[in-house]
Structures are given as structure tokens and as C-alpha cells.
N, C-alpha and C positions, 0 to 999 in steps of 0.2 A: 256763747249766747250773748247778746248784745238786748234783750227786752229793755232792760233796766236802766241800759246805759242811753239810750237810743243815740246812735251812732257818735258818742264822745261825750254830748250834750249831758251834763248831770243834769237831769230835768227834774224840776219838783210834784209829785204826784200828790195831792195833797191828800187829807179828808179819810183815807182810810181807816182810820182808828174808830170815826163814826159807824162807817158800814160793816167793820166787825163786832161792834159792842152791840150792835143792831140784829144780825145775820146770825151769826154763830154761837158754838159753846164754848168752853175754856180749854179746850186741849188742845185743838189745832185749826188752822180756818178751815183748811180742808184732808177729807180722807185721804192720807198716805203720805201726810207731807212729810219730809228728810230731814227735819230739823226745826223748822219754824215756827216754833211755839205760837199760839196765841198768848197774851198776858192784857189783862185789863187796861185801859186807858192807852196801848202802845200801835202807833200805826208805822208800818211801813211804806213810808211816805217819802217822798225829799223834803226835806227841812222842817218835818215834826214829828216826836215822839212823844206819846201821852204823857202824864205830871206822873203817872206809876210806871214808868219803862222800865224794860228789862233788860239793868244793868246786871245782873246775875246777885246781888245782893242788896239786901236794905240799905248798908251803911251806901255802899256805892250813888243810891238813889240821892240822900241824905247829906251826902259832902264830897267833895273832892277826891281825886283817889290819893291814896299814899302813895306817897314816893318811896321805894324797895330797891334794894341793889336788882340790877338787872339778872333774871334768870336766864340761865343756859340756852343759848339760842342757835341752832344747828343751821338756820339758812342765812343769816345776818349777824358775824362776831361782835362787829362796830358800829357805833352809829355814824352817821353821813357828817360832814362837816358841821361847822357851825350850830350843835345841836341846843337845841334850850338845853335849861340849866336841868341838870334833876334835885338840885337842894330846894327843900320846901321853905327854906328859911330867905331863901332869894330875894332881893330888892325888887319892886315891883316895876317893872317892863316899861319903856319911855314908849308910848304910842306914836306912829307915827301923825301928825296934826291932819284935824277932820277936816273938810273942805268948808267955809262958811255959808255954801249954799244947802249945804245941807240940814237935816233935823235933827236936834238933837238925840232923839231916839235912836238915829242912824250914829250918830259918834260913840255912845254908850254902849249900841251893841259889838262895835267896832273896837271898843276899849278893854271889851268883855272877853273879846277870840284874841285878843294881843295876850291877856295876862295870862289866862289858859293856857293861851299856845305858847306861853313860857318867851316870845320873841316878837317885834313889831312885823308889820307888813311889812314888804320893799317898799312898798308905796300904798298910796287910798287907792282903794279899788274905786274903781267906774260905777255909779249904781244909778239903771235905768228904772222911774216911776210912770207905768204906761196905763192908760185909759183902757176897760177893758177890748175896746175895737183892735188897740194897737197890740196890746199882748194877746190877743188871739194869733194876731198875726205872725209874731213872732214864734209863739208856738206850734203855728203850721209850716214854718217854714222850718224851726229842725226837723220837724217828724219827717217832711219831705224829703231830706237829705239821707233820713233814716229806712228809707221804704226797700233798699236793697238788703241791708240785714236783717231786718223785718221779714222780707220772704221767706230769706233762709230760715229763718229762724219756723218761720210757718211750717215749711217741708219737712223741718226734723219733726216736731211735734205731731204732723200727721202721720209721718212715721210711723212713729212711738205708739199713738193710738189715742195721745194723750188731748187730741182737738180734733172735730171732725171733720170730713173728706172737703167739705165745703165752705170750712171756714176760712175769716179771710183776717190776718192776723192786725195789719195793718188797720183797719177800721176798726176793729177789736181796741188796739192801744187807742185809736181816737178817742172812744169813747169813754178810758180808762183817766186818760190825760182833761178830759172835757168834763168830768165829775169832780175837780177839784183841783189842778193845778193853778199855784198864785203864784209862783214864783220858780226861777231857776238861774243854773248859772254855767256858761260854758267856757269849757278851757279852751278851747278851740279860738274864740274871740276873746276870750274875756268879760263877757257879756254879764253882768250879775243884772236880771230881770227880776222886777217885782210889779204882780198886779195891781194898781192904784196906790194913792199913799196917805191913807188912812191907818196908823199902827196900833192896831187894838192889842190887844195880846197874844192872838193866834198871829197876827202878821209878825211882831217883835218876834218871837219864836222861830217865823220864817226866816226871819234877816238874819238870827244870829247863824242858822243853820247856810243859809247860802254865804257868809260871811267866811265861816270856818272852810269851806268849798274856793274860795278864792285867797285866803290864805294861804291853804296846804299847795293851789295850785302855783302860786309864785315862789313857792320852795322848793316843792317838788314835783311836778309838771305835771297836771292829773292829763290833758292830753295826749300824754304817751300810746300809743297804740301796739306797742308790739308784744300784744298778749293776745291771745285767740282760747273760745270756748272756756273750761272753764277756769285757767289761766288769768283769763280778762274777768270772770265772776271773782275773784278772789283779791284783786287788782280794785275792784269794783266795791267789797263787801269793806275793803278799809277804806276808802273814798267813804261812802255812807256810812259806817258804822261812827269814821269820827266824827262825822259835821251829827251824826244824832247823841252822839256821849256829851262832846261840848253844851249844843240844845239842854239835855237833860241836866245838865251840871247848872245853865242858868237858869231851868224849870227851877229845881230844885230851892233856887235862891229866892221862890216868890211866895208869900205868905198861903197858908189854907184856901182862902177865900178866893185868891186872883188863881191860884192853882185849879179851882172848881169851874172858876168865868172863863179858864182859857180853854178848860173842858168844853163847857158850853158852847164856847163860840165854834171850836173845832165839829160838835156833834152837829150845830145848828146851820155849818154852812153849805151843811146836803142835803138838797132841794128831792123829794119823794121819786123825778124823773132820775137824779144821779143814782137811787138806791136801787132803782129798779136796771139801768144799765150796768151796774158793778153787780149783781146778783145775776146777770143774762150771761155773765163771762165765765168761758174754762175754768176751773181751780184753780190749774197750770200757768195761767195766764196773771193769775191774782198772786199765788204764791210766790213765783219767782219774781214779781214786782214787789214783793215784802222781805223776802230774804235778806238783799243786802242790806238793811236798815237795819231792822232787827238783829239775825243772827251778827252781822256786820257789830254792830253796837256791841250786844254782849263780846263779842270776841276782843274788839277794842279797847274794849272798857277793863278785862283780864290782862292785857300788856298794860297800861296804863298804870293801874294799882299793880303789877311787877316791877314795872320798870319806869314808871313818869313815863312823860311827854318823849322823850331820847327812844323812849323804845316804840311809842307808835309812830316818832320820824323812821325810825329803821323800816317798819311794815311799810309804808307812804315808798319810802328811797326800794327797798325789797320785797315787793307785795307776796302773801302766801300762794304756790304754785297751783295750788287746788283750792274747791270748794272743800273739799275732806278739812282742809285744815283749821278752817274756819268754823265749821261744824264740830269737827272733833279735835280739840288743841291737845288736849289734854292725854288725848288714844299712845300707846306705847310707838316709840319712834317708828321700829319695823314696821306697825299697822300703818305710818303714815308717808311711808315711801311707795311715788309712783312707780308702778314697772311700764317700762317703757312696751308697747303693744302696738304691732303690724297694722298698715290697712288693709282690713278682709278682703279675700277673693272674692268677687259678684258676677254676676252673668248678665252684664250689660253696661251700657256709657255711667260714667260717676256722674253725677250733678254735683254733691259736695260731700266732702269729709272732713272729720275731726274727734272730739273729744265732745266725750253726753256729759263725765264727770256726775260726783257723787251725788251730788242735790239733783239732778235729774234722774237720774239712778232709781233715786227715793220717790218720786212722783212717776215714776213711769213703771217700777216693779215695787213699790216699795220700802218703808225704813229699813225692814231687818234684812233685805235682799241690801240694798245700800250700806249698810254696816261692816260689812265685809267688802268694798268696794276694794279696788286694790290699782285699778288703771282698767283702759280702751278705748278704743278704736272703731266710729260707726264710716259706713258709708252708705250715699244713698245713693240711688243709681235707678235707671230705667228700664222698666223690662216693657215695653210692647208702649199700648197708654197707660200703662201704671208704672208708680212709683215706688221702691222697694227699699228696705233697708237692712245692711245688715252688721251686725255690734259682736264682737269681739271684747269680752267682758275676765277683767283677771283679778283672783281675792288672793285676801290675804292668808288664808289658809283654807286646807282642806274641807273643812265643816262651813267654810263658808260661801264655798265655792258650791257646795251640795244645795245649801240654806238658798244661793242668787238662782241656782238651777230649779227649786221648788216652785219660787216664784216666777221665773221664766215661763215654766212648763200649763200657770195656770194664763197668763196670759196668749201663752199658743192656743192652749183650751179654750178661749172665746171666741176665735176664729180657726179654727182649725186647718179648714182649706189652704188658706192661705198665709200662716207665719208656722214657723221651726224652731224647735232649738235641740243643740247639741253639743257634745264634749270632744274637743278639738285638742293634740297632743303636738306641742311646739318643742325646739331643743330641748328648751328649760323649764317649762310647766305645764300647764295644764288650762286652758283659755276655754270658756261657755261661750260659743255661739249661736245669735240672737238673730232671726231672719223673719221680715216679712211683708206683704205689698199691702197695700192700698187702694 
């Protein structure tokens, strides 16, 4: 899945934290999501996280995390070279010097992701200030480049059931990205974009966010590509989740009162047309644009208070293989190995395949169907003028496999005619097969 990333581009989606404090209740944004907590004040945005995010605890919200000896880490023994320091007693980090054309708000926030990030830049990043004519611009010209994973990404979803037959996903993200994007930053160029340059508090917040984004990327190369489905969500959820831990760590640093204005300004800058096009959108659509920030952050934000800085270079250098792992860190090792799973047989040309993985899992069948995720294998394929799909689903035990089947069976139920599901015996287990057209 590539929504979030659009094609490489960390894009900044701003404003969300409005349309949920607005829209919804406190348990999830929406019905079935996989993990995504709602939590007051927190959006899943690029480059903001509300002044209450959710770092998984108060103190975490409140200070820095503690530096702990590093726990047990089965995918990453070591960290990557040159890692910052993990003593908290460390001398504090020589900045690399700010450019003099710049503001000093920009050096500050720049001084702010060097100490955090425990190491200076290579160098000062590039930071583009565009009128908003130009950075429209700008932003149409990634999405453009993003319109091919975009489709795909459409076909699964209508698959799934999870959008319907005539939606068009690409104008969908237009709209999503046109309710509040102010900034972004891509590894691709190296482009850190910011809309206008006026830095109130919701902008500082954005800068230190894409700051941290341009950081991690001249260390550790966030345009890597060779992660697919949810591989690349996972690759994805620590890209986001650190530039919004950092964010919230210099949230954290600003008095009551500028913590309430920065609220303000984040609620105040959706105009009644953005609430009402983020409220016309899929769940699906909204959800997996908040995951990696949120769930991202919490997950970040637990290696961090383990391990320092050292251990979320390791995730950056080792990203986790799944969304499962991000969602569920904590789930017993067995529950969190994938099993490797065939592409299904179909009765017709493939169009695309790959991996739905567990957070899709969770929005297409359900959490407690997604809890037992275990690995699979979707393909979609053409039968006639329709388009078909069929998923190859493996748990982690028995009662879970029965539990993904329950759920399967009510979403055949809605369409009957046309989706299946059934129990398929491979060498070594036991695989739920998921089928059906559109």
C-alpha cells in the first residue's frame, strides 16, 4: 500500500486532528479499524501530532524518553554505524551552522531534531518557502507521479469491498491532501517544502516535523524502495512515527497556554468545505492515512524509552517486516512470525498481487479477524468485465483461523452471489480462502 507514502514522497497531510475532534467519538475514527486508536488532540497527519499524542504514556507525553539498555531485538542485533550516543548524560550535539538566510525559527527547529536525534545533519537541509500558487504546484506534481500506485492501490480496495465499484481513488487523495496539506518533504529530491513563511505555532511544529524527515533521510535513506505492501507500511509507520515522537517531544516543551493556541490554530485552519470533503471519504481511505503517524509514533516512541535513539536508528537502518509488528510489538514472538503463503490459483489474467497484511486485514474483515493474522497472499485477476479477487489468508493458530473464517463468512454473506470463502489444506497448514468479484 503506498496511500500514505504517495509514491516515496513523505507528504504532509495536515489538519486531521481537527476533523477528528469534530467528526467522531473516542474509540476509533472508524468502525473496524486494526489498531488506530482515536486519542484527543492526535492527528495523523505529516508533521503534526496534537499537544495530547499518543505516546503510549503520560510521562512519555511530559519528557523525553529514558535511555534503557537495549531490549532483545530478534530482527536488528546491532545498531547501524555511527549511532548516536544512548548516554543521557551526553554533551550536547555541535549543530551543523544554519544558513544566514534563513529565520531564525528555522535554526531553532533545526537545533532541536540535532539534540533529539542525539547527531548533527551531514549538512543544512534545502528548505523551500512557496506562496501558496507555487506549493499547490508542487503538490500536484508528486501526486502525479503517484497516480500509478494510486490505481492499484484503488483495485485492491474495491476488491476488498472496502470502496465502492466507482470510486476513483486518485481524486479521493486530492481531496484529502487539498484539506490541509502545508508542508512535505521528499527523499527522492530532497525537497523539504513548506507552505508560506509565516511560523505560528502550527507551522514550527510542521518544520520540526519535516525537519526530523530530512534528518533520518541523510542517514538513512528514507527513499529506499525495496519494500512492497505491507513491508513498505512498516518501513513507512517508523518514517512517521519518528518525525511525530520528535514533534511531540518539542510539543511537549511549550508552556499550557501556546499548547492550547497551537491547538487552536491546527482546529482553525479547516475551512467548513475541507470538513465536509474529509467526511465524503472511505473510512479506509482516512484510516490508513492515520496509521502510520499514530500507530507509527506509539510504536517509536516504545523503542525509544528501550532503547534511546540507537534503537529507532536500528528500525530506520531495519524497518519492521509487517504492519502486525507495529500494531502488535509486544504479541509473543510465534504470534509475530510471518508464514510465507503462495499466490492463489484464479480463473483468469492477474492484474496485481501481493500482501493485504494485518492493518488491512483489520478494516476489510475486522480487528478480532486481524488479531490472528498470521501472513497472505491476494491476487486480483480478471474474470469477463469484472474484477476478482482472491486472498489466501494464514493464522496463527487454530481458534484463529476458525475466529478470521467467522468473519470471512459474514462478509460473503453480504454478497453472496458473488464472493466465497473456504478452507484450503497446504503441506504444512491450513490456509482460509477469500474470493470474490466486483
Amino acid at each position: 500500500m503506498v496511500l500514505a507514502a504517495v509514491a516515496g514522497a513523505v507528504v504532509v497531510l495536515g489538519l486531521l486532528v481537527g476533523f477528528q475532534r469534530w467528526s467522531g467519538d473516542d474509540a476509533t475514527v472508524a468502525e473496524g479499524s486494526a489498531g488506530t486508536q482515536r486519542t484527543e488532540g492526535t492527528q495523523g497527519t505529516e508533521g503534526t501530532q496534537g499537544s495530547e499524542g499518543a505516546l503510549g504514556s503520560e510521562e512519555a507525553q511530559d519528557s523525553p524518553p529514558t535511555t534503557l539498555a537495549p531490549a532483545p531485538d530478534t530482527e536488528a542485533d546491532s545498531p547501524p554505524d555511527a549511532g548516536p550516543s544512548e548516554d543521557p548524560s551526553a554533551p550536547e550535539v555541535e549543530p551543523v551552522p544554519c544558513p544566514e538566510q534563513y529565520d531564525e525559527v528555522i535554526c531553532q527547529a533545526a537545533d532541536f531534531v540535532q539534540q533529539t536525534r542525539g547527531r548533527p545533519f551531514k549538512e543544512f537541509p534545502t528548505i523551500e518557502l512557496l506562496d501558496d500558487a507555487e506549493f499547490d504546484q508542487a503538490l500536484v506534481e508528486d501526486l502525479d507521479e503517484s497516480k500509478p500506485d494510486l490505481d492499484r492501490d484503488e483495485l485492491l480496495f474495491t476488491s476488498l469491498g472496502l470502496v465502492p465499484p466507482d470510486f476513483d481513488l486518485f481524486v479521493a487523495y486530492q481531496s484529502l491532501i487539498e484539506a490541509g496539506v502545508v508542508g512535505f518533504y521528499d527523499p527522492d529530491t530532497g525537497r523539504l517544502v513548506v507552505r508560506g513563511g509565516d511560523f505560528d505555532l502550527y507551522g514550527q511544529s510542521i518544520l520540526v516535523h519535516e525537519l526530523v524527515h530530512a534528518f533520518d533521510d541523510q542517514w538513512f535513506d528514507l527513499g529506499r524502495d525495496d519494500f512492497e505492501d505491507d513491508a513498505e507500511y512498516g518501513f513507512l509507520a517508523v518514517i512517521e512515527g519518528n518525525a511525530s515522537r520528535v514533534e511531540e517531544l518539542w510539543r511537549s516543551g511549550l508552556s499550557p497556554s501556546d499548547r492550547q493556541e497551537l491547538l487552536d490554530q491546527e482546529f482553525g485552519a479547516l475551512s467548513p468545505e475541507d470538513f465536509d470533503r474529509l467526511a465524503a471519504l472511505p473510512p479506509v481511505v482516512l484510516n490508513l492515512q492515520i496509521s502510520p503517524y499514530q500507530d507509527g509514533q506509539r510504536y517509536v516512541s516504545d523503542l525509544a524509552r528501550q532503547g534511546g535513539e540507537a534503537a529507532v536508528d536500528r528500525r530506520l537502518d531495519q524497518p519492521p517486516e509487517s504492519s502486525e509488528r507495529v500494531l502488535r510489538p509486544a504479541a509473543p514472538a510465534p504470534e509475530l512470525t510471518v508464514v510465507p503463503v503462495e499466490v492463489p490459483p484464479v480463473d483468469g489474467p492477474v492484474v496485481i498481487e501481493g500482501t493485504v497484511g494485518q492493518l488491512l486485514v483489520g478494516y476489510w474483515l475486522g480487528p478480532d479477524a486481524a488479531d490472528g493474522w498470521g501472513g497472505d497472499r491476494f491476487a486480483v485477476w480478471e474474470s469477463g468485465p469484472r474484477s476478482c479477487i482472491t486472498v489466501d489468508l494464514a493464522a496463527d493458530t487454530t481458534a484463529d483461523l476458525d475466529e478470521m473464517e467467522a468473519a470471512a463468512t459474514r462478509w460473503v454473506a453480504a454478497e453472496p452471489e458473488d464472493r466465497n470463502v473456504e478452507t484450503v489444506e497446504t503441506v504444512d497448514r491450513s490456509l482460509l480462502r477469500v474470493s470474490g468479484c466486483s
